[in-house]
C-alpha positions as CSV (number, residue, x, y, z in Angstrom):
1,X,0.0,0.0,0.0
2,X,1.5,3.5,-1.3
3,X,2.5,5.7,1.7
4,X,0.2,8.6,2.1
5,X,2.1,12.0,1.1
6,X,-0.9,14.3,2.6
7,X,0.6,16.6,4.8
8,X,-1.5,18.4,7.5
9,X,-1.7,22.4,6.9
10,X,0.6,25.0,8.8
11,X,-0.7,28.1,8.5
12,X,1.5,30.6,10.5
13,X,-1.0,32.4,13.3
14,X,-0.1,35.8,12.0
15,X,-1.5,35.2,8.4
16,X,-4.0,32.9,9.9
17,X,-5.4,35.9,11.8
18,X,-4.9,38.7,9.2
19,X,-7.7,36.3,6.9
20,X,-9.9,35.8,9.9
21,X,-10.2,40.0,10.6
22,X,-10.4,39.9,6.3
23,X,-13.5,37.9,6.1
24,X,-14.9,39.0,9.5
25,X,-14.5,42.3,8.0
26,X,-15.9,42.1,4.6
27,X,-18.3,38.8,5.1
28,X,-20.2,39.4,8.6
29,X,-20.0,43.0,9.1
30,X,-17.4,43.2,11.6
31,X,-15.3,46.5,12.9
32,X,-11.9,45.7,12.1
33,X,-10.4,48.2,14.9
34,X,-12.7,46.3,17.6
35,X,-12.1,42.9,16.3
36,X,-8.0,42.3,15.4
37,X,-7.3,43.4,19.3
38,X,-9.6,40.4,20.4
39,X,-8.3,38.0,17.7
40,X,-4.8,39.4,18.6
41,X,-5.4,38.9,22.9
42,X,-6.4,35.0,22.1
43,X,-3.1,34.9,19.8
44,X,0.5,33.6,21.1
45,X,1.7,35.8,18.3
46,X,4.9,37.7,20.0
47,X,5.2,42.1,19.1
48,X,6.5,41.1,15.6
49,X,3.9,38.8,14.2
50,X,0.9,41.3,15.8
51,X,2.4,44.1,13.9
52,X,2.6,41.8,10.5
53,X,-1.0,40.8,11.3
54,X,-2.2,44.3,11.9
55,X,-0.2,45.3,8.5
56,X,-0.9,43.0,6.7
57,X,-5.1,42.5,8.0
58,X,-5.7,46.8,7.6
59,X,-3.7,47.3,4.6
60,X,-5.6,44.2,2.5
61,X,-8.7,45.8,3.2
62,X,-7.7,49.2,2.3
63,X,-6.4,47.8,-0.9
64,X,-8.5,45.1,-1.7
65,X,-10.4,47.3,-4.5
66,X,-7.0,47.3,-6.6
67,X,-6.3,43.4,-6.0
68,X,-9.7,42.6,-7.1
69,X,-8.9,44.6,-10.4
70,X,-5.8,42.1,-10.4
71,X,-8.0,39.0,-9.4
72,X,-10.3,40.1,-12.4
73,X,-7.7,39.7,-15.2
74,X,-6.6,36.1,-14.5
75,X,-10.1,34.2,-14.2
76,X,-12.2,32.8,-16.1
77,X,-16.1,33.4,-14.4
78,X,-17.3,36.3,-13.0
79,X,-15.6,38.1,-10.0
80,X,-18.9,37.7,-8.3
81,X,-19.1,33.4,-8.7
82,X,-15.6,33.4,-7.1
83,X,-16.3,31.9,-3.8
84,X,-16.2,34.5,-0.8
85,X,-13.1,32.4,1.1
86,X,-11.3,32.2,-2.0
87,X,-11.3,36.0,-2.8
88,X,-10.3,37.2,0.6
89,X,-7.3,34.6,0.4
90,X,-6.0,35.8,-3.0
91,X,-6.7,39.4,-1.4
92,X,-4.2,38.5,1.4
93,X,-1.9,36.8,-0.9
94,X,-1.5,39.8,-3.2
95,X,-1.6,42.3,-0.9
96,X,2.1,40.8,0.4
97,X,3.1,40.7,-3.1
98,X,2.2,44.1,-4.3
99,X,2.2,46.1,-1.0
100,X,4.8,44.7,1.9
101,X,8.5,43.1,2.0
102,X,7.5,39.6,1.4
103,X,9.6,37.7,-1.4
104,X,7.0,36.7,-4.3
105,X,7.4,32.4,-3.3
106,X,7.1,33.4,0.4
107,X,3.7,35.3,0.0
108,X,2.5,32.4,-2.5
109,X,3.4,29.6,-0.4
110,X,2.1,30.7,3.1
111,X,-1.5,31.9,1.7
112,X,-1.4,28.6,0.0
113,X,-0.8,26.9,3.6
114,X,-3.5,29.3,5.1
115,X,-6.2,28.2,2.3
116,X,-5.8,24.7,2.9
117,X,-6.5,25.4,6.6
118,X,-9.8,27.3,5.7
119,X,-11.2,26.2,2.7
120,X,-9.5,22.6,1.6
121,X,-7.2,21.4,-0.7
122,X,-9.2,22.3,-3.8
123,X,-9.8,25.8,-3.5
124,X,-5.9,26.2,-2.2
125,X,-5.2,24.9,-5.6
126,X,-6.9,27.5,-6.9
127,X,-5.7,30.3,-4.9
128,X,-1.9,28.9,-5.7
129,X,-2.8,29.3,-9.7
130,X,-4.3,32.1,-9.7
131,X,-1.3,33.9,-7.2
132,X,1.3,32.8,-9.7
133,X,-0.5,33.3,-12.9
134,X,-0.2,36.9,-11.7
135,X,3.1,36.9,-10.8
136,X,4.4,35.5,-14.1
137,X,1.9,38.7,-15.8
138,X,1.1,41.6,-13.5
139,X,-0.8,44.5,-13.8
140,X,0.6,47.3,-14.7
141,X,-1.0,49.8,-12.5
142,X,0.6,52.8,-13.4
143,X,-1.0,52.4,-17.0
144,X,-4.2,51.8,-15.3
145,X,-5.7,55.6,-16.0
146,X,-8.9,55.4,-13.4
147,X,-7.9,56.3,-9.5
148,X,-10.2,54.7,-8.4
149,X,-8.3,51.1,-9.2
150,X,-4.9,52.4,-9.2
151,X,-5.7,53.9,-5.6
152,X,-8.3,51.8,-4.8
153,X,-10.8,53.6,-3.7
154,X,-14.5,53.9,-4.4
155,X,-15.2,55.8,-7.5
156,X,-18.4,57.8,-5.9
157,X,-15.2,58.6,-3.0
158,X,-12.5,59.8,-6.0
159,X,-15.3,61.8,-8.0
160,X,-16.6,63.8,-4.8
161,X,-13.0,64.4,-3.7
162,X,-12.0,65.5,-7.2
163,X,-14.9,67.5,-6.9
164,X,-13.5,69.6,-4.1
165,X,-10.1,69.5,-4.3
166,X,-9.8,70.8,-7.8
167,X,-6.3,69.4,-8.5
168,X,-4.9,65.9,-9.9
169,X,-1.9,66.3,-7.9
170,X,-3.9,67.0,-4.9
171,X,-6.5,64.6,-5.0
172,X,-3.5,61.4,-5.5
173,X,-1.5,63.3,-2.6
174,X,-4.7,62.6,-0.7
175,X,-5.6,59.3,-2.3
176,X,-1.6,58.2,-1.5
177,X,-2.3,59.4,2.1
178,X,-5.2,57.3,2.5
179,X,-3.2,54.2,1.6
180,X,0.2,55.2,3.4
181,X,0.0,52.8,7.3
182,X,0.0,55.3,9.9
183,X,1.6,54.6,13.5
184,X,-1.5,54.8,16.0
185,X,-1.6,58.2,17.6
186,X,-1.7,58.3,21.7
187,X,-3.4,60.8,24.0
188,X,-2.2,61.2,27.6
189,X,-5.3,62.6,29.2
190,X,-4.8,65.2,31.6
191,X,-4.5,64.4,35.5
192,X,-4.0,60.8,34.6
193,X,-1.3,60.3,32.6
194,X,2.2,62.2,30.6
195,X,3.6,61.9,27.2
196,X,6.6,61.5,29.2
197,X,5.0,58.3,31.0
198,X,3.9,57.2,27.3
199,X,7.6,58.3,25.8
200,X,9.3,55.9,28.7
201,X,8.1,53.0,26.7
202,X,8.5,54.3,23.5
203,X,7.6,56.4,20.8
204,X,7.8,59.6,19.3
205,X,6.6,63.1,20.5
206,X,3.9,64.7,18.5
207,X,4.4,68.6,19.0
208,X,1.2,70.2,17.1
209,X,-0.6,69.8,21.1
210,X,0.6,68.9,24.8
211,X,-1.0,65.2,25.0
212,X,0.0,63.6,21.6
213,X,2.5,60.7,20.8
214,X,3.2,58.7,18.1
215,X,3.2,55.0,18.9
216,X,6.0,53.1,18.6
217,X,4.7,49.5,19.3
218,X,0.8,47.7,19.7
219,X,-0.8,50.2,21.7
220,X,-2.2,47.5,24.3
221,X,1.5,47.4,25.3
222,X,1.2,50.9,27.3
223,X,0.9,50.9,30.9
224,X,-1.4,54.0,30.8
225,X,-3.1,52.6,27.8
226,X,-4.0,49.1,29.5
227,X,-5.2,51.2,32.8
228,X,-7.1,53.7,30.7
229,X,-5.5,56.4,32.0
230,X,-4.3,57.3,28.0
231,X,-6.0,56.2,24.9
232,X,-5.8,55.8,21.0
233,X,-6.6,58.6,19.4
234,X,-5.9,61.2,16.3
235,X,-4.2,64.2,16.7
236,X,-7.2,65.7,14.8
237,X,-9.6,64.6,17.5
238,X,-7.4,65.9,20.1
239,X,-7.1,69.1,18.7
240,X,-10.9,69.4,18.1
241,X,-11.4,68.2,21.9
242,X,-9.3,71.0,22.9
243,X,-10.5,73.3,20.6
244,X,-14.0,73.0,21.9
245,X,-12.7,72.8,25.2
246,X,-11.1,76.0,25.2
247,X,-14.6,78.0,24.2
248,X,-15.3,78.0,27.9
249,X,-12.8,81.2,28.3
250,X,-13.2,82.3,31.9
251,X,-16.9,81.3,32.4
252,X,-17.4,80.1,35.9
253,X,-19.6,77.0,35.2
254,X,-20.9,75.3,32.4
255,X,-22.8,72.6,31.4
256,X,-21.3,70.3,28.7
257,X,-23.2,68.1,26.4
258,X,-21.7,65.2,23.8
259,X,-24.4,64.2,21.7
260,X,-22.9,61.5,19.9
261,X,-20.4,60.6,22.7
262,X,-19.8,56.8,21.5
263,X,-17.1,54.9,21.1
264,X,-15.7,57.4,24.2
265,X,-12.8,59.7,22.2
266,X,-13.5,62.8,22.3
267,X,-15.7,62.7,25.5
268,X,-12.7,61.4,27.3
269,X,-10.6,64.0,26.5
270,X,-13.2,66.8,27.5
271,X,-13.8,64.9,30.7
272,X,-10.1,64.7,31.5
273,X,-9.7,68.4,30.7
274,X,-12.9,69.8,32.1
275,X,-11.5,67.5,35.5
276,X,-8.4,69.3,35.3
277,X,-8.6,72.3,34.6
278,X,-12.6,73.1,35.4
279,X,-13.5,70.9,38.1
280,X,-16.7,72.6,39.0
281,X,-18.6,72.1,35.3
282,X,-19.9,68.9,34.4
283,X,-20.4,66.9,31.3
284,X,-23.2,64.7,30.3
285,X,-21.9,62.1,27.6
286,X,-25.0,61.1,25.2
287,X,-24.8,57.4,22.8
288,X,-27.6,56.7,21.6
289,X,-26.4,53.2,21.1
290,X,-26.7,51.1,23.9
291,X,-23.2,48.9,23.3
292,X,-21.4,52.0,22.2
293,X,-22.8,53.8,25.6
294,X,-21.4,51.0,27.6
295,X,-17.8,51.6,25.9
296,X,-18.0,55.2,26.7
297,X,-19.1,54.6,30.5
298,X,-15.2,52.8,29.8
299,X,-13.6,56.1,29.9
300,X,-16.3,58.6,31.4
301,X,-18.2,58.1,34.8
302,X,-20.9,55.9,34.1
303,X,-23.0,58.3,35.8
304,X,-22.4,61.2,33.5
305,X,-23.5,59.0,30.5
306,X,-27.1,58.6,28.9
307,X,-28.8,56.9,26.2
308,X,-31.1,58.8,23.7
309,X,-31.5,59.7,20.3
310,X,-30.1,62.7,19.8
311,X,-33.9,63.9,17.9
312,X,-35.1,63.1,21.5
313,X,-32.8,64.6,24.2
314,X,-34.9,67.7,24.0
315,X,-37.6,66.6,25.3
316,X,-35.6,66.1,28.8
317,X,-35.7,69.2,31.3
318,X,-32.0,69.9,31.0
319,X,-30.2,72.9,28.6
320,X,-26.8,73.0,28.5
321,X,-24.0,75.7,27.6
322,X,-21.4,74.0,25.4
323,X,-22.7,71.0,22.7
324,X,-20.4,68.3,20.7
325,X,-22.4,67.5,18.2
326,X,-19.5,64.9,16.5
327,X,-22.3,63.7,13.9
328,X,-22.6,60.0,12.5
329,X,-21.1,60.5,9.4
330,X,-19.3,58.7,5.9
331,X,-15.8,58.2,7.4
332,X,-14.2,59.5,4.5
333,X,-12.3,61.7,6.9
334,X,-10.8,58.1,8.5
335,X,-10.1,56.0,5.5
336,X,-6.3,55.9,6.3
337,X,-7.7,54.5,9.8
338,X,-10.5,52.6,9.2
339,X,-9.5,50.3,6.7
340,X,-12.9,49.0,5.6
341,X,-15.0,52.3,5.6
342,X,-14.3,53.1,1.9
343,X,-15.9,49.9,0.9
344,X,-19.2,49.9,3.3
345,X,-20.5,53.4,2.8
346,X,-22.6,54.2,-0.1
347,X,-24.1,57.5,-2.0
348,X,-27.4,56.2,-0.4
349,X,-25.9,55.8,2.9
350,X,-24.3,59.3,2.4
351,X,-27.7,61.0,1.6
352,X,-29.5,59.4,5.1
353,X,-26.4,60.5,7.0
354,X,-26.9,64.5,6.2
355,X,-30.9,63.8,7.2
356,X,-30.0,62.5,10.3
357,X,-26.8,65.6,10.9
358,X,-29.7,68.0,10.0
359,X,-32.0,66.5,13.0
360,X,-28.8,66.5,15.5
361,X,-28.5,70.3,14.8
362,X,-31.9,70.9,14.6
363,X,-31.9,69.3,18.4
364,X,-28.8,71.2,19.4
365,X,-30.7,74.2,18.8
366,X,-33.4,73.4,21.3
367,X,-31.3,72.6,24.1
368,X,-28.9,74.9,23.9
369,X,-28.6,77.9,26.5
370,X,-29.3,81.4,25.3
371,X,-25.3,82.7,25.5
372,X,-24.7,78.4,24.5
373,X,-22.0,77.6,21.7
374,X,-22.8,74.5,19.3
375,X,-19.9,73.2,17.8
376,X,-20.7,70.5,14.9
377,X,-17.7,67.9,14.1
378,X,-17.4,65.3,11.0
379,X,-14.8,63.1,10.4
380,X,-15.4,63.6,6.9
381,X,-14.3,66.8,4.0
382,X,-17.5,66.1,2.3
383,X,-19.1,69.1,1.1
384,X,-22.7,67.4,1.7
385,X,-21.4,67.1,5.4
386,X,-19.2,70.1,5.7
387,X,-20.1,73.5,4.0
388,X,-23.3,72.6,2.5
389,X,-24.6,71.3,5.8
390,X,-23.8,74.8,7.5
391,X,-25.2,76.6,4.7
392,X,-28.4,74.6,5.0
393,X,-28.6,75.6,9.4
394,X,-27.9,79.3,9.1
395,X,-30.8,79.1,6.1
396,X,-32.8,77.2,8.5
397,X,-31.9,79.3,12.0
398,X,-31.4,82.7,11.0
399,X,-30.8,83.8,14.5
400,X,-27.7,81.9,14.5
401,X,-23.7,82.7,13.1
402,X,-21.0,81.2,12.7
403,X,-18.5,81.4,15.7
404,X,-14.9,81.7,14.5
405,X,-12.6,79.3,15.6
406,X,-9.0,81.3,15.3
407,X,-8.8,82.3,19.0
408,X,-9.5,78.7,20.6
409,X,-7.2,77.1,19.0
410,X,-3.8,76.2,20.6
411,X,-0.8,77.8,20.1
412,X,0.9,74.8,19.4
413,X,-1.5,73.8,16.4
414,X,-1.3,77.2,14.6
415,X,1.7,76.8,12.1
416,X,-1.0,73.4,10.6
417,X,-3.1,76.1,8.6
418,X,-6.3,74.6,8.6
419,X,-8.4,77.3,9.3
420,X,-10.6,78.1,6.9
421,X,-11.8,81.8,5.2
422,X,-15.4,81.4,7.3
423,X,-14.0,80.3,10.7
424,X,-14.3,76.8,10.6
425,X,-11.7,74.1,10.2
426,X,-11.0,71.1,7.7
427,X,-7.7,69.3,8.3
428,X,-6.5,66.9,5.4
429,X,-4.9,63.5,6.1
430,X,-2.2,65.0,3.1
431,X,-1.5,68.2,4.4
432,X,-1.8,67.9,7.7
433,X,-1.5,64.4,9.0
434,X,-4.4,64.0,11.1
435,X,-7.8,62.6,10.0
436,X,-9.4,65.1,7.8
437,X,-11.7,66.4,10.3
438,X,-13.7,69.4,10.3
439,X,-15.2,71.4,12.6
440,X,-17.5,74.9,13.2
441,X,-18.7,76.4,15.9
442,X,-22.2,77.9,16.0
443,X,-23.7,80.7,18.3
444,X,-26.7,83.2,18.6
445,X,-26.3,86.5,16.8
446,X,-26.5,89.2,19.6
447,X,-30.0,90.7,20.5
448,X,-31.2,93.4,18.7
449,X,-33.1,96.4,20.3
């Protein structure tokens, strides 16, 4: 009787992981920055093989729209018959070949090893023709003339950003900036924490504020991090934190309202300032989400936070002075970040976000305090979001202006230039290395006699 050559599959963890958070990701809905930490916590995968996984996971799904183009030119059946396993494993396996430092046979060999694990010897047959039917004829994607394949990006994303930008070589400076990895971004929230405490363990100090620092390793590795007494977060959101922060001037108390506090950013780093350096005003954080509420209660007193929709809060008794209005919103601000947000946001899904911004202002307006400031955030440059949205509430609420930002914002910040002719601000991931948030603060036009 022949001896048996089968050999059982060895997938290494880190690749094994990198398609798990893949086809999480793209098949079941998952949230890729909630999901690799958990795969990566029941891992024995050592600092090296998280950070491949993490590579290697975010940047297949932030390219995946230019390996599919790849994937299309080598088979024989519709992209859409391919089986959903087998795409998100020739994702993976390109994604080392065109994007990261892996030789060409190493890339081929280990997503061959990882596709017998998931999906059998058959379909890892497959995968291993298709990967080196590329490699012996690839692409040329620098002849490819549409940026939307070359950059691999929606083309509903690259049309609106063209749009507004104006410029080719602005809009692939952005598009590049979108697909460039970005080390995570710490915050060392005041009265708990240093960027010096952060900087003992490594890193590198971000100047443009005083609580920023660029990670240098998994951010679950921080001391102050693990105890919650720093977090993950943009510089863009910091600044916009402090920003809003500093519109209390030298008011003696305030009430402070989040509207849309979840997952916990920014109303951690307004309770951590308002704790240090106003002690007396108080914050109520609002999710309207009930798991997101529990992740804020994480990071802000559990009993500062509530659960609403926004359209209802003002309907409850109390009015408040200051209100973050940090509106659900396309992501296009985050794509660099949020790997999969390019790919599950929509035009439809666009025009139902700016109905449900207008309602959060239109509540804003109610429950703010005669002398209040409204300050509405979106982590997105969309004109539908940004400038068109605040055209639309000063045409609906003519008793209201906009409130120039210049004087709030730090010192530190001012040299970034993203203040814009009408007060408010819009960073740009290319410019400015943040998210490309935006930002504008609203008031009441003075009483007339």
């Amino acid at each position: 009787m022949a001896k048996s050559t089968f050999k059982r599959p060895q997938p290494e963890e880190s690749r094994l992981i990198a398609y798990k958070l893949v086809s999480q990701v793209n098949r079941e809905g998952a949230y890729a920055n909630i999901r690799l930490p958990e795969l990566l916590s029941q891992s024995r995968c050592d600092e090296r093989d998280r950070a491949f996984a993490t590579e290697l996971s975010y940047g297949t799904l932030r390219m995946q729209g230019k390996h599919d183009y790849a994937i299309s030119t080598k088979i024989d059946r519709p992209f859409s018959d391919l089986d959903p396993a087998v795409v998100d494993l020739l994702r993976i396996g390109l994604h080392q070949i065109f994007e990261m430092r892996v030789p060409d046979h190493a890339a081929v060999d280990a997503t061959v090893e990882v596709a017998r694990a998931v999906a059998g010897e058959g379909k890892a047959s497959y995968v291993n023709a298709i990967l080196r039917s590329i490699l012996r004829d690839p692409p040329r994607f620098d002849e490819v003339e549409d940026l939307s394949i070359r950059f691999s990006h929606p083309s509903w994303i690259v049309s609106a950003l063209s749009d507004q930008l104006g410029s080719e070589e602005r809009l692939v400076n952005l598009l590049q900036a979108h697909n460039s990895p970005v080390a995570p971004h710490l915050v060392a929230w005041p009265g708990k924490s240093t960027r010096e405490e952060l900087l003992a363990q490594g890193g590198e100090l971000i100047t443009e504020n005083s609580y920023a620092v660029r990670a240098s390793q998994m951010p679950g590795s921080y001391t102050a991090v693990h105890e919650r007494r720093a977090g993950v977060q943009d510089l863009g959101s910091q600044l916009i934190s402090e920003i809003f922060f500093n519109t209390a001037g030298d008011r003696e108390y305030l009430g402070w309202l989040d509207m849309c506090a979840g997952p916990g950013g920014k109303a951690a780093m307004l309770n951590n300032l308002l704790s240090e350096f106003r002690p007396k005003d108080n914050l109520t954080a609002n999710e309207p989400t009930p798991h997101r509420a529990e992740l804020v209660s994480h990071v802000v007193p559990r009993s500062q936070v509530i659960s609403h929709k926004g359209e209802d809060l003002p309907a409850l008794p109390t009015r408040y002075d200051r209100i973050l209005i940090d509106a659900p919103c396309s992501g296009l601000g985050a794509l660099r970040r949020r790997p999969e947000s390019r790919w599950n946001k929509s035009l439809a899904d666009l025009k139902n976000l700016v109905s449900l911004q207008r309602k959060l202002l239109d509540a804003g307006v109610e429950l703010l305090n005669r002398e209040g400031i409204l300050a509405y955030v979106t982590c997105s440059p969309h004109k539908s979001e940004t400038r068109a949205q605040v055209a639309d509430f000063l045409y609906r609420h003519k008793d209201f202006e906009v409130l120039s930002t210049e004087r709030f914002i730090p010192e530190s910040a001012r040299s970034m230039n993203f203040l814009q002719d009408d007060g408010s601000i819009q960073m740009w991931s290319d410019l400015h290395g943040t998210d490309s948030m935006f930002m504008v603060l609203f008031s009441r036009k003075p009483a007339v006699f």
